[in-house]
C-alpha positions in Angstrom: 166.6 -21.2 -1.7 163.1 -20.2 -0.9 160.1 -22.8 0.2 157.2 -23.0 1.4 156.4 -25.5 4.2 152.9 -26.4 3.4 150.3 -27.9 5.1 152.0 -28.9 8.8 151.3 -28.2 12.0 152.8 -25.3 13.5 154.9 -25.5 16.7 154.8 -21.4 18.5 157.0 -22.1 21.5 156.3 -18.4 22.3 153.0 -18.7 22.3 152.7 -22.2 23.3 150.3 -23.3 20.1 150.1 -25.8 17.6 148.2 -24.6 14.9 147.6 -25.7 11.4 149.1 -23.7 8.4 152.0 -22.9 6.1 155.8 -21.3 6.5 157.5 -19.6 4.3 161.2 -19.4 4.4 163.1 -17.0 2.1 166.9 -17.0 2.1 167.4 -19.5 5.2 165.2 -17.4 7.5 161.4 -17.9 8.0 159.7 -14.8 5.9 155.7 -15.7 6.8 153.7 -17.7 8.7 150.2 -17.8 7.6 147.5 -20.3 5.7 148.1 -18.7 2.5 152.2 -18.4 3.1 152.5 -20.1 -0.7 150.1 -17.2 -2.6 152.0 -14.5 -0.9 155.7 -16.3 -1.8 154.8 -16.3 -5.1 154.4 -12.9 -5.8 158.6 -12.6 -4.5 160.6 -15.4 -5.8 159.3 -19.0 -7.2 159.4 -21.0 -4.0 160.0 -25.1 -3.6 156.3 -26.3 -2.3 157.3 -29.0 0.5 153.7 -31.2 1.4 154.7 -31.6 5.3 150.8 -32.7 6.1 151.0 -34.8 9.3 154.2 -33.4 10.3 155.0 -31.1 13.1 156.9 -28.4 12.1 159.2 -26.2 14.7 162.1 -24.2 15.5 165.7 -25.6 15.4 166.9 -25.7 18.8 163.8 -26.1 20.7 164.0 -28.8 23.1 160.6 -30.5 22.8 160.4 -33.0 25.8 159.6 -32.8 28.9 160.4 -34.3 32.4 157.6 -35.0 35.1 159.0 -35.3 38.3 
């Protein structure tokens, strides 16, 4: 299944950002990362358009806590 991921905010634990935008993700993998991720899906395959405004959206297997000693 391909979807787009639209309108979240984007956790780069390689970069250490969070930054607003789409992701694309095209048979189970993530295929684009970019504001306009849906316009460049659409030219491949029809994609499922998932509204994820106001969610964070990140890597599996990223621990995402922290401890302050």
């Amino acid at each position: 299944m391909n979807a787009v991921l639209a309108g979240g905010v984007l956790a780069d634990p390689r970069r250490g950002t969070l930054e607003a935008g789409d992701l694309a993700v095209a048979s189970g993998r993530i295929s684009q990362v970019a504001a306009t991720a849906k316009e460049q899906m659409d030219n491949r395959e029809p994609a499922e358009r998932v509204d994820v405004s106001g969610c964070l959206v990140m890597p599996g297997n990223v621990c995402a806590h922290h401890h302050l000693y």
